[in-house]
C-alpha positions in Angstrom: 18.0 70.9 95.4 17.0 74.8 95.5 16.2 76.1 92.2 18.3 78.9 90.3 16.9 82.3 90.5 16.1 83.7 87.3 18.4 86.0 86.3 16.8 89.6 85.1 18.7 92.2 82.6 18.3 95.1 84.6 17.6 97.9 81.9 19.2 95.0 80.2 22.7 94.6 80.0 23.4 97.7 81.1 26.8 97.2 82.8 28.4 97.7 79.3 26.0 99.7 77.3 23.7 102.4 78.1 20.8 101.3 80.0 17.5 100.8 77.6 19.3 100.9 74.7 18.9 98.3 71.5 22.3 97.4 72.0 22.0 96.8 75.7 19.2 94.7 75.3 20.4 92.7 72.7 23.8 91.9 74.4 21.3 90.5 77.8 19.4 87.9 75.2 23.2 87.2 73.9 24.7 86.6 77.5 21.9 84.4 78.5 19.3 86.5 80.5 16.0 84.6 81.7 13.8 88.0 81.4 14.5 91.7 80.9 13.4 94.9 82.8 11.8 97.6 81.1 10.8 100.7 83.0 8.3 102.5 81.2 7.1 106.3 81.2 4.5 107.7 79.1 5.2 111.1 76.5 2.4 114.2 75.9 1.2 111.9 73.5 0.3 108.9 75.2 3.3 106.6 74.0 5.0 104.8 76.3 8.9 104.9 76.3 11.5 102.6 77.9 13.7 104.7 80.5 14.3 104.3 83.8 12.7 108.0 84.3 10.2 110.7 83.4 13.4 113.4 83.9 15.5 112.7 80.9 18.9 115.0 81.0 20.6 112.1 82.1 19.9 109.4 79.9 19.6 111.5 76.6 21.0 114.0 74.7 18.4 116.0 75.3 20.1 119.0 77.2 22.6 119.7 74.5 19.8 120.3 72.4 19.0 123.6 71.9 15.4 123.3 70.0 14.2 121.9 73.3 16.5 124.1 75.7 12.6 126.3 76.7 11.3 122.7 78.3 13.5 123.0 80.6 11.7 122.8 84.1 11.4 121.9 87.4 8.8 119.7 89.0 8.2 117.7 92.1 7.5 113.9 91.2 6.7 111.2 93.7 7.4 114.4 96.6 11.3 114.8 94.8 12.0 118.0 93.6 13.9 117.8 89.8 15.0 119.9 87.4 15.5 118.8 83.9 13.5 117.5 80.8 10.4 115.2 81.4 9.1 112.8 78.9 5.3 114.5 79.4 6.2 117.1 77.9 7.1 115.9 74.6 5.9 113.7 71.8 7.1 110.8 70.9 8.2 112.6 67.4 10.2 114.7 69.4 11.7 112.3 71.1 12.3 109.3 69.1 15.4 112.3 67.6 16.8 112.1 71.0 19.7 109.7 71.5 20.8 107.3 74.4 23.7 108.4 76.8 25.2 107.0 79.6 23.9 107.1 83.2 27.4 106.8 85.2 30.2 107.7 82.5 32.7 108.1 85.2 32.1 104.6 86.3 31.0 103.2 83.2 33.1 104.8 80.4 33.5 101.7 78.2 29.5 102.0 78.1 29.2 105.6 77.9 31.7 105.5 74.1 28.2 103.9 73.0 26.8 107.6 73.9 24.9 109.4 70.9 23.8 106.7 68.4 21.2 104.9 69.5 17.3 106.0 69.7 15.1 105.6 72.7 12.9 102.5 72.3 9.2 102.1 73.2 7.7 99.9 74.6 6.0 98.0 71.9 9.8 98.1 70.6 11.1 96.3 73.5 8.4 93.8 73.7 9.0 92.6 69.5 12.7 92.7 70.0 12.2 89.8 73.2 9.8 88.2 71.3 12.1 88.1 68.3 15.3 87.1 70.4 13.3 84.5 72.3 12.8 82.4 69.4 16.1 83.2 67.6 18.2 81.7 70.9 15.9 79.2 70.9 14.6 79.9 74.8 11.9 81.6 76.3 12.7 85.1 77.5 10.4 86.7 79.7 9.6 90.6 80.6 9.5 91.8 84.2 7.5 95.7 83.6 8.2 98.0 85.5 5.3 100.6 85.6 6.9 104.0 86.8 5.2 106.9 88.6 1.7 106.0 87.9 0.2 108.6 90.2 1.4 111.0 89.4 1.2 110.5 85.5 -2.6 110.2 86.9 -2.5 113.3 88.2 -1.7 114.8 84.4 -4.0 113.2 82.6 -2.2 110.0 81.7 -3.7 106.7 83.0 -0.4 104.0 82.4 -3.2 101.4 83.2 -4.9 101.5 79.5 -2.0 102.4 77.8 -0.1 99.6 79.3 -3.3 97.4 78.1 -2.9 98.9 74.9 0.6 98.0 74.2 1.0 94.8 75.3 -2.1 93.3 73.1 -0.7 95.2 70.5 2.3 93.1 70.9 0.8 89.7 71.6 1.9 89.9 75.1 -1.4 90.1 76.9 -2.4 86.6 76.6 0.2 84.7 78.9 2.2 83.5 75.5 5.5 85.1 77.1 6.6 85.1 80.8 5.3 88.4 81.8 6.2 90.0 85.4 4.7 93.7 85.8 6.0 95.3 89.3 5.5 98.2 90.7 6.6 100.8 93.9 3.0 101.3 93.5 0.3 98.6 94.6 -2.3 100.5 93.4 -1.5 100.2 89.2 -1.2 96.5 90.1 -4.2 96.0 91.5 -5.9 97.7 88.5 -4.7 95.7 86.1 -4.9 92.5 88.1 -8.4 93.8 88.1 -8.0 94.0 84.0 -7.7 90.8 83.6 -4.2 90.6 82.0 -2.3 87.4 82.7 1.3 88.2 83.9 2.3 87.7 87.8 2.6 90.7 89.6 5.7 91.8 92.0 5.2 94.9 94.5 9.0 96.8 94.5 9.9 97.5 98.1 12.6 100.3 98.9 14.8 100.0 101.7 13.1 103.2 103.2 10.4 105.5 102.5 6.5 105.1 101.8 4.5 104.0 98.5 3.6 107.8 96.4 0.0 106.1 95.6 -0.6 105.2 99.0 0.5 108.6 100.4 -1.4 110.4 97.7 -4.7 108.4 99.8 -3.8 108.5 103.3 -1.3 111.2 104.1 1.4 110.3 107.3 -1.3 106.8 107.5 0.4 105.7 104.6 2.4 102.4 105.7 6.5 102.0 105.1 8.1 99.7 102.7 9.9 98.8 105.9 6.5 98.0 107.5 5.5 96.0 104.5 8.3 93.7 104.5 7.8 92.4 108.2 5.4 89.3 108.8 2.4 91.8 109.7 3.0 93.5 106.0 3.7 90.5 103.9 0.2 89.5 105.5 -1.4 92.2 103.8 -0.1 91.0 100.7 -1.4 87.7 100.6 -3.8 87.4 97.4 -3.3 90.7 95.9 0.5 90.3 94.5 2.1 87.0 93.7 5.9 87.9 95.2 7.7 91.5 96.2 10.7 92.6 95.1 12.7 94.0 97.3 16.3 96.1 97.9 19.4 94.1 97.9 19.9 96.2 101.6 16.8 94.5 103.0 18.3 90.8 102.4 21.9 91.7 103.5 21.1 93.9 106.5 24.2 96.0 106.9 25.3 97.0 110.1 26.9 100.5 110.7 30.4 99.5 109.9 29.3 98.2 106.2 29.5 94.1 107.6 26.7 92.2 106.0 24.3 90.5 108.7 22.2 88.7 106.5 20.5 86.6 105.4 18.0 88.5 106.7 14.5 86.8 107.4 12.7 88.8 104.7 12.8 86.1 102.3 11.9 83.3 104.4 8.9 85.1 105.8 7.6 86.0 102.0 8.2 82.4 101.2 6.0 81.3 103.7 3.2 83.2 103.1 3.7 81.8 99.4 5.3 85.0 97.8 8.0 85.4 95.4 11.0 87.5 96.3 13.1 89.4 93.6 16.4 91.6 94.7 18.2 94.2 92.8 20.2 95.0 92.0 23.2 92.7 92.0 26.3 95.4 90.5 30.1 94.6 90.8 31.6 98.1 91.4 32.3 99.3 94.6 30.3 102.0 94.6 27.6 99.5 94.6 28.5 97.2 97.1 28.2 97.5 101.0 31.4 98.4 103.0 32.4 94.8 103.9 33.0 93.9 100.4 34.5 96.5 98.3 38.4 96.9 97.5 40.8 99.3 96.4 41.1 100.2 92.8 38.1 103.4 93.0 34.9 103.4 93.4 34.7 101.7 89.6 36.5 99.3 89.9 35.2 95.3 91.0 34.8 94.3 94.7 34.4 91.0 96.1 30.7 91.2 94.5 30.5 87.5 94.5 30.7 87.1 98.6 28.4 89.6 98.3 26.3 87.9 96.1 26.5 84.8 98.0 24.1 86.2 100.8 21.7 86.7 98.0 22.2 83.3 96.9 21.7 81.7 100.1 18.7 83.4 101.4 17.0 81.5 98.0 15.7 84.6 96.5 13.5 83.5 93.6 15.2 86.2 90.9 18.0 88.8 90.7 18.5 91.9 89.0 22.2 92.2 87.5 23.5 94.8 85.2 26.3 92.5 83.8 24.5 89.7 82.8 27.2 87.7 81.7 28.5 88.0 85.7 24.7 87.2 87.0 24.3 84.2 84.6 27.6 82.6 85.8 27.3 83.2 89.6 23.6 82.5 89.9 22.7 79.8 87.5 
């Protein structure tokens, strides 16, 4: 018999409360989560800080604060143009005053009443509060790390690699005493701190589209696609450096043009036997989230027939999911 995928708290349980938040974390470990996912940024000062990214405004209060209304800017990260507030451009004194907020209010608005009074968490935070949980539900949680824009914090002055070192012996999860996953759209910061020594598995993230920013950053228009990556020839490549891939939900399900699933694709068969791991996210219930075939009427907000949907996932055997109700991912998947 096929074994469960482990089922990952995306930013944890951030179906109901606003993503990387305490409370959203600690209702995951509640609902029965196997692992969480951080994503982690670094500040001006060299702390790393759990959101999803650098730009801010719409995770925080930050732009109805008018003591940082001048660091207001506009930058180009990973070759996308934003406009906002950026976490490298403030301390974390500055920023552990900022408060959590809602991503999607107008799809989420039972989460987004928990706007305004909760703190950002670092990563060290995140790390003693899984550590803590593990041993109060008497199971062992994991981490899955998600390192975010590491060239380009590079490119400031900020190397992730040692500060990602840092924090995690800091917290006593360096030595392989908790499950630890780090992934990355980026091969490169993997590679370096396979390279490091630090025991965790490593999982390279694979969009649907596009090319890897550290590997453009190197080799221009030579740089290969995630697309390219995910075929036989790719996954090749892989063999030895990562220990699985992670890959978007749309790569598994293979929509046609009409929105009609066509999966399973072979993705996860071909990774499987070249001895990979394969992760998907991220398993949501809205319709706005799902592919044609499977939404229904009620708005974009409300629930589809996620679980047929789901069920492709299931069947192709991926070896973890990424859910932001966890209570809905525990149930289905395990």
């Amino acid at each position: 018999m096929r074994r469960s995928p482990i089922v990952v708290a995306h930013r944890g349980a951030s179906g109901y409360r606003p993503e990387h938040s305490a409370s959203a974390y600690e209702l995951a470990f509640e609902m029965g989560c196997d692992a969480v996912e951080p994503d982690v940024v670094a500040t001006r000062d060299g702390v790393l800080v759990v959101r999803h990214e650098n730009e801010i405004s719409g995770t925080t209060d930050v732009a109805e604060r008018p003591e940082f209304a001048e660091r207001r800017t506009t930058k180009t990260v990973d070759g996308e143009r934003l406009t906002g507030w950026f976490t490298e451009d403030f301390t974390w004194e500055e920023l552990a005053t900022l408060r959590c907020r809602e991503r999607i209010p107008r799809l989420r608005p039972a989460s987004a009443s928990f706007d305004g009074t909760q703190p950002m968490l670092r990563l060290v935070d995140l790390l003693d509060m899984t550590a803590r949980a593990s041993l109060q539900h008497g199971r062992e949680i994991g981490v899955v790390l998600e390192v975010k824009h590491a060239t380009y914090f590079a490119s400031m002055g900020l190397d992730l690699v040692p500060l990602i070192l840092r924090d995690l012996r800091a917290a006593g999860w360096d030595d392989g005493r908790w499950p630890l996953v780090v992934e990355s759209f980026e091969s490169t910061v993997l590679a370096r701190l396979r390279e490091a020594g630090l025991r965790a598995s490593f999982v390279y993230l694979l969009e649907s589209t596009g090319k890897p920013a550290d590997l453009v950053a190197a080799r221009g228009a030579d740089a290969p696609t995630y697309e390219a990556t995910a075929r036989p020839d790719g996954l090749d490549q892989l063999v030895g450096h990562v220990d699985g891939i992670s890959v978007d939900k749309r790569m598994i399900l293979a929509p046609d043009r009409r929105g009609r699933a066509t999966g399973p694709s072979p993705v996860v068969a071909d990774a499987h036997a070249r001895g990979l791991l394969v992760y998907t996210w991220t398993c949501r219930p809205e319709n706005a989230f799902l592919v044609g075939e499977f939404r229904s009427g009620g708005g974009k907000a409300a629930f589809g027939d996620y679980e047929a949907e789901w069920r492709i996932i299931r069947e192709a055997g991926v070896d973890g999911v990424f859910v932001d109700h966890t209570d809905l991912g525990v149930a289905f998947f395990r």
